[in-house]
C-alpha positions, 0 to 999 in steps of 0.5 A: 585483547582489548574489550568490544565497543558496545553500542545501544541499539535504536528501533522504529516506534512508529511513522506518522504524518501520512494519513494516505499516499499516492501509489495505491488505491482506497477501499471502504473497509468493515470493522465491528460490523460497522459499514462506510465508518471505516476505510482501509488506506496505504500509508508508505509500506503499511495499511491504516485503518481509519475511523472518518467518524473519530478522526483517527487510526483504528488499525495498522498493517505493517511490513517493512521495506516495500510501498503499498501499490495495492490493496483489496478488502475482500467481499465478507470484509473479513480479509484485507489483501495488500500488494506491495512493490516487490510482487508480494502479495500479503491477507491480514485477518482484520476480525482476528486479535492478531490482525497486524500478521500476515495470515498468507504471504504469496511472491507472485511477481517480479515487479510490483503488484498494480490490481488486486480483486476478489471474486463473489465469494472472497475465494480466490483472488486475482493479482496483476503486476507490472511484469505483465502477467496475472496470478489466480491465487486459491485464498482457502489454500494460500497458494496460487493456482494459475498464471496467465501471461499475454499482454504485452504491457503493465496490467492495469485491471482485472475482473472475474466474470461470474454473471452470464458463463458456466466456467471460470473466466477472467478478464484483463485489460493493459497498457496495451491497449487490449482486453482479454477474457481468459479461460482458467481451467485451460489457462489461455486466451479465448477472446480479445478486444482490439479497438481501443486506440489507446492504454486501457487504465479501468475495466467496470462491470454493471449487469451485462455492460462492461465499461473500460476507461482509457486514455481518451475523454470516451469511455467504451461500453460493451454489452456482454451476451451468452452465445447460444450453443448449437448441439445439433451443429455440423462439422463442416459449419464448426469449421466454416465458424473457424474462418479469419474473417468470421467470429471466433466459435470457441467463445462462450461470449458475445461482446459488442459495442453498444456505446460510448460515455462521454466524461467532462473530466480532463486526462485519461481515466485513472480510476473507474469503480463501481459499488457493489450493488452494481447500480453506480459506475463512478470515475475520474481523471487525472483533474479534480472532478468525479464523475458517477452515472447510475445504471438504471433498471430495466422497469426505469429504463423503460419508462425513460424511453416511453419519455424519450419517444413521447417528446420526440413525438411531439417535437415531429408533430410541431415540426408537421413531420410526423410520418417520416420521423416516426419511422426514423425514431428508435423503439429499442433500449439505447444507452442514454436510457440505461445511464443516466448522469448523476451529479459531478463532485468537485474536488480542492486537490488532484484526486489519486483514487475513489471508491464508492457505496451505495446506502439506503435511500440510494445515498452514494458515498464516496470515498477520495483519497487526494495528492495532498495527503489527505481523505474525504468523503462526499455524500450524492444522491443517486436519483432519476430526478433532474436537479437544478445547479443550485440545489445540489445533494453533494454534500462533504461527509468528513475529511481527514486533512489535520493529521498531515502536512498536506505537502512534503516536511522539509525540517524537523525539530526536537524541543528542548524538553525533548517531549514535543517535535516541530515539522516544517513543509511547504504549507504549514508548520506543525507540532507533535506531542511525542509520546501520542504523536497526535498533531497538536498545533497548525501553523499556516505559513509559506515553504518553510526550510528549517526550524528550531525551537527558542530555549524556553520552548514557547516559541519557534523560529521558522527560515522560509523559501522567501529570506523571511525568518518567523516567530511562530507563538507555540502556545497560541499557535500564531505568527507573533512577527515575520522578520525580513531577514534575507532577500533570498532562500533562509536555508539554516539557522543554529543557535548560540550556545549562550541561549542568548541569539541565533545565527542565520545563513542565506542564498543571498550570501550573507549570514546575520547573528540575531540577539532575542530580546522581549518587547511589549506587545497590546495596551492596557491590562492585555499587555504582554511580553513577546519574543522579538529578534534584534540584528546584531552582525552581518558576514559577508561572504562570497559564495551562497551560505548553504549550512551554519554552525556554532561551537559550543565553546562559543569560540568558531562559527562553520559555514557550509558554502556553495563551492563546496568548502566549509570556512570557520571563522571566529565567532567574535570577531569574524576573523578567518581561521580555517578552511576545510576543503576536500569535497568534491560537491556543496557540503549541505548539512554539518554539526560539531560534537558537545566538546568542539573537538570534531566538525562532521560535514556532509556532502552532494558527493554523497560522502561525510568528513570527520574534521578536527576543529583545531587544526582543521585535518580531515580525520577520515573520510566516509562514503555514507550514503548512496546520495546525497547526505541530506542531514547529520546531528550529533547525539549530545554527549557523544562523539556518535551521530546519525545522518540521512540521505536521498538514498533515503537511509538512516545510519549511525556513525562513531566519529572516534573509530569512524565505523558506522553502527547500524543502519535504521529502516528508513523512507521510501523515496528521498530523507530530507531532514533529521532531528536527535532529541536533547536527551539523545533517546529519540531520533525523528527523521522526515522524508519524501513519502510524507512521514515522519519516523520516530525511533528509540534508543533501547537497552539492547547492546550490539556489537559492530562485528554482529550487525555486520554479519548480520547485514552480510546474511541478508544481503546474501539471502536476498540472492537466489543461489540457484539463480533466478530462472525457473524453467524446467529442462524437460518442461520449457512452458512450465509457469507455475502460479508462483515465484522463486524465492529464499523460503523456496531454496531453504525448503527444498534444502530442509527436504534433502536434508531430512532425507539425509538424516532419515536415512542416516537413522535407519542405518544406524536403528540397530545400534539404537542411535539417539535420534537427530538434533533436528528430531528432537527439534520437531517432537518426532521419533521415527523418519515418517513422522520427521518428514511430515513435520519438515512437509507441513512447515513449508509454506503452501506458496512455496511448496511447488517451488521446493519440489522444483528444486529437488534433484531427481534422485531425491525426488525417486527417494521421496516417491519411495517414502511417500506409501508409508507416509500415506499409511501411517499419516492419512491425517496429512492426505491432503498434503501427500496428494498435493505433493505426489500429483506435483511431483508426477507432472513434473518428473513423468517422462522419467519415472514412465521411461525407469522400468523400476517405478512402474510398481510404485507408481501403481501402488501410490495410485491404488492408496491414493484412490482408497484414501481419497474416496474415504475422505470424500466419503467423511465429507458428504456424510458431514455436508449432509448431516450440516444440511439435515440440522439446517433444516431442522433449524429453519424449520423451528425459527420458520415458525417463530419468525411467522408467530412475530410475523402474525403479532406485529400485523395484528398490533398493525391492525389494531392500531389502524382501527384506533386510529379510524374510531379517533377520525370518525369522532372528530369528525362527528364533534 
């Protein structure tokens, strides 16, 4: 048996280029008690934390796979909870050093996460999702607690309402056009609001206003009122309050329409937020301008309507009127005298989302994050006072825009000292110092299409959209020429191995061998040389040159055509010598190994051929991605390359065994472009999420046979093997707060079979049996012990998941176990409760209707109840012993406080009559 190939593996380093994606929203973030500095942002499937003032990454949250479509920090700014598109929902401790794990990690959907929300005291937090449920998640325990389904489309928004009812209530609004206010202790629906005519995409609460945004240029007000409770009520008028026509009597709230704000942007509401101190509602479209309007006090609105009535007053006494239109005026508060329009921010791009803070001096910051991948912050005043148009407060605070291409990179490039990186997109051209990854040069250009660095890396050659091919001066970061080299899309370049020229191929179905020459360049003692190109040879051809190659032999020149062939001619001479035809589709990317031994293409057919280059026989064909194959390059040296797709994977193949290696976490969306590193060490690659991923080659070894196995298991853990229906037999309606998952199945598994092992070991106790593997894992020695640890590693989010899965005759032997457990480990009370209260809701017709349980049912609840009221009664001995030194402590600092109190008057006063002796002395001279 011969050796095993071994390969050296490559890892992610990190992504850069995106400062903000669209998909979610932006929320201020406080870090080092540091407020409106720092602002959490969605950067693909992680979460940045920008510093504004430094212009830079103060912290990233990561995970792999899945894009951010949500994120909330949470209202003592400790947390920051992130929903991703699968209906994960991650918390990240920001104050904690180990800030970048997930403290909690909870499935709660099955489509992706669309709003995320805390309640006043950051305890619980409520989570819609496409899949039109909402899920009220206890942050203290880490598990959810109730789901809430009955929309009938997307969730949109929801809120907690703490303001005006004594219990827990929850409201939602949807695509479909309705608002819900929920009651969480019964979980159901106690009112809804039909008279919107279309989605409603924002709810806003400010007092005891609601505000919804929907899909029209009006945006609802509705004034929320507690509905007074009658005690003495009879119940022949209960009933009359029950009839179709009246209104519902189960609700503890009055909602009524009050008004209509009218906005002056275009396009549904997209976004609708409101600070925290609930004085300013802030909103936008779907264009370029926000809107705000303050929400005045009651003294402001007051003295706003005094003003209201007096100008209407005096508009009827000069319209000698005056007896009618006074009885016509209106003395009662209106909307206009709540809410008062502030100044509109107008923005250079489409905005995707906002958030706002209201500071002293009632200065509004707002926070935008924009479609072309960047962020600003605007500064309003947030007045009663009336300006005129010229003297505007808006003001741009700072903005992020140089960290990122501000449209998608199409081309990457490795210099040739493999430690700068070009990226080419539809604005700009920009390059990157590779270790620090900071961008260094901006170059503004037009659609560039592919790029490469000149030997001696001091310039670039940049292929445009428009046929033009430009000299970029890397140093001065300066256009130096712009060459007319094609009349239409310039759609690939390849040097000459000879570092003396370079090919270019176009859509105007010509391909052009350039030869670098250096020409003067200014006059006088400021003349220098520059980088210039001299057209040497024209090919034409008969299709669109999609792709061009050179051998490095300098012997063949491959071109990549429309019709789906790749023609090779003779660099010298332009003499046809092979056609390569096989591919079903245009061959879009192509490269040939260091030796000019192997041409590997890739297609639209979504598959890559390895061809030998002498006598032009496909070696083996491979179906390589899912889409179509977008990039491909050699690693120098090797018969190995990398290729990328729209699919957006990143994989490695062996050109020799035409097996394919590993496959590289890749984009979220399409990958356009990748780059290997003349080294061979680095790979960057560039996609349609706005990043640019940098990965490493490592000392680690693999082994094919390994990484497959690897990728089969995951493929299989990603399947539930119990299927994906959670229903209960005996309790159809059941919906637990969570969702079924792989953690869920190894759990109840771990629990079965530590009550395998656990009976196993007391059968064999008499012979003194060593104990379990597994035991000596965990520490234990006694089966109650083994059991506790296998409860306690399970996540509390999956715990009501695993007892689902068990078996009732595993659940009968659990229940039997559970007396001892409660006994012997009232350090764990709390779990035991959680878990014997779950399991009788659940298992309660059977283990009433078996005579044999009766017993224990009994004596579980007599234990329960002695360990409950010993624990209740530890916890208020200790919440009154807390609240006795707190006293203690407010006492001893009430009397220093007052002690600097009276000094700092009577230094107040002292200066005070300084300053009078000083006036009556001038005045005196």
């Amino acid at each position: 048996m011969g050796l095993t190939k071994q390969y050296l593996a490559y890892r992610v380093i990190d992504s850069f280029n995106i400062i903000a994606s669209g998909r979610s929203n932006v929320n201020f973030a406080v870090v080092d008690k540091s407020e409106g500095r720092y602002v959490a942002a969605p950067a693909a499937e992680n979460v940045i934390i920008w510093d504004l003032r430094m212009g830079d990454r103060k912290l990233t949250l990561r995970r792999e796979k899945h894009e951010v479509t949500a994120l909330r920090v949470s209202p003592d700014h400790l947390h920051i909870a992130v929903g991703y598109a699968d209906g994960v929902v991650q918390i990240f401790d920001l104050s904690s050093r180990t800030y970048y794990d997930a403290i909690c990690s909870l499935a709660l959907h099955k489509n992706a996460v669309s709003i995320l929300r805390y309640d006043a005291h950051g305890m619980r937090l409520v989570s819609g999702g496409l899949d039109t449920e909402l899920v009220v998640v206890d942050v203290v325990e880490q598990a959810g607690r109730q789901r809430l389904s009955g929309h009938n489309a997307a969730v949109t928004d929801a809120h907690f309402l703490q303001r005006l009812v004594d219990q827990d209530v929850v409201v939602s609004c949807s695509k479909d056009t309705q608002i819900k206010f929920w009651n969480l202790e019964t979980q159901f629906c106690f009112k809804t609001i039909v008279d919107n005519r279309t989605e409603i995409w924002a709810l806003a609460f400010i007092n005891d206003l609601m505000v919804a945004g929907a899909g029209e240029s009006g945006m609802n007000v509705y004034r929320l009122r507690k509905r007074d409770t009658n005690d003495g009520q009879t119940l022949e008028s209960a009933v009359e309050g029950l009839a179709i026509d009246d209104e519902d009597t189960i609700s503890p709230l009055n909602v009524s329409n009050c008004g209509t704000i009218q906005r002056a942007g275009k396009g549904r509401t997209v976004n609708l937020v409101a600070d925290p101190n609930e004085r300013v509602i802030s909103c936008h479209g779907t264009n370029d301008l926000i809107e705000s309007f303050y929400i005045c006090t009651p003294e402001e609105a007051k003295s706003r309507l005094a003003k209201r009535l007096k100008k209407a007053r005096k508009k009827a006494e000069s319209a000698e009127a005056n007896e009618q239109d006074d009885e016509q005026l209106s003395k009662e508060l209106s909307l206009s005298d709540e809410i008062k329009r502030l100044e509109s921010i107008k923005t250079k791009q489409k905005i995707k989302s906002i958030d706002v803070l209201l500071g002293e001096n009632k200065e509004l910051r707002v926070l935008v994050s924009l479609s072309n991948n960047s962020l600003c912050l605007y500064s309003l005043e947030a007045s009663l006072k009336s300006r005129k148009a010229a003297d505007t407060s808006v003001k741009v605070l700072r903005s992020l825009t140089r960290l990122g291409h501000q449209s998608e990179v199409r081309s990457v490039c490795f210099s040739n000292d493999s430690l700068a990186i070009g990226s080419g997109a539809g604005d700009s051209f920009k390059l990157w110092d590779r270790d620090a990854m900071q961008c260094m040069r901006t170059v503004s250009t037009d659609y560039i299409l592919c790029s490469r660095f000149v030997p001696g890396d001091r310039y670039v050659l940049l292929g445009m959209k428009s046929g033009a091919l430009l000299i970029v001066d890397v140093g001065a970061a300066d256009i130096v020429e712009s060459i007319p080299a094609h009349e239409s899309e310039l759609w690939s370049i390849a040097l000459l191995p000879d570092q003396k020229g370079c090919v270019t191929g176009s859509g105007d179905t010509t391909l052009k061998i350039w030869s670098f020459e250096l020409i003067d360049a200014g006059e006088g003692a400021a003349q220098t040389k520059v980088l210039s190109l001299l057209h040497k040879n024209t090919l034409k051809l008969e299709e669109t040159v999609l792709c061009v190659s050179v051998s490095p032999d300098m012997k063949y020149l491959a071109v990549g055509l429309l019709d789906s062939t790749v023609k090779v001619f003779f660099l010298d001479t332009f003499k046809f010598y092979l056609s390569l035809y096989g591919h079903k589709l245009p061959v879009l990317c192509m490269d040939i190994s260091y030796d000019s031994q192997l041409i590997a293409t890739g297609s639209a057919d979504r598959n890559i051929k390895i061809w030998g280059l002498n006598f032009g026989d496909c070696h083996r064909s491979i179906f390589a991605h899912d889409d179509s194959v977008m990039s491909l390059q050699f690693i120098p040296k090797t018969h190995m390359f990398f290729s990328c797709g729209k699919d957006g994977k990143v994989k490695q193949w062996d050109g020799d065994s035409f097996e394919k290696i590993l496959t590289l976490p890749g984009h979220i969306g399409e990958a356009h472009s990748l780059a290997v590193s003349p080294n061979g060490r680095y790979l960057v690659s560039c996609g349609s999420d706005r990043t640019l991923r940098m990965y490493e080659r490592t000392d680690e070894t693999i082994v094919l046979k390994d990484v497959q196995e690897e990728e089969r298991e995951q493929q299989e853990n990603e399947q539930l093997a119990t299927g994906e229906d959670n229903t209960v037999a005996l309790l159809p309606d059941l919906k637990l707060p969570s969702r079924k998952t792989v953690g869920s199945e190894q759990a109840a598994e771990s629990i079965m079979e530590c009550l395998e092992i656990s009976k196993q070991f007391e059968l064999e106790a008499e012979e003194k049996a060593e104990p379990h593997p597994l035991m000596l894992a965990l520490q234990v020695k006694n089966p109650n012990d083994f059991l506790v640890a296998t409860l306690v590693r399970i996540r509390t989010s999956d715990m009501e998941e695993a007892l689902l899965l068990l078996p009732f005759s595993i659940v009968c032997e659990l229940l039997e176990r559970l007396p001892a457990l409660i006994n012997q480990r009232p350090d764990e009370l709390e779990l035991l409760c959680r878990v014997t209260v779950f399991l009788f809701k659940v298992h309660m017709k059977p283990i009433a209707a078996s005579k044999a349980m009766k017993p224990l049912l009994i004596k579980l609840l007599d234990l329960l109840k002695r360990d409950v009221q010993q624990l209740r009664d530890v916890m208020g001995y200790n919440l009154h012993a807390l609240s006795l030194l707190q006293s203690e402590v407010e006492q001893r600092e009430g009397v220093q406080l007052f002690r600097e109190a009276t000094q700092i008057r009577r230094k107040n006063e002292k200066k005070r009559r300084q300053a009078v002796k000083r006036r009556i002395q001038i005045q005196m001279v």
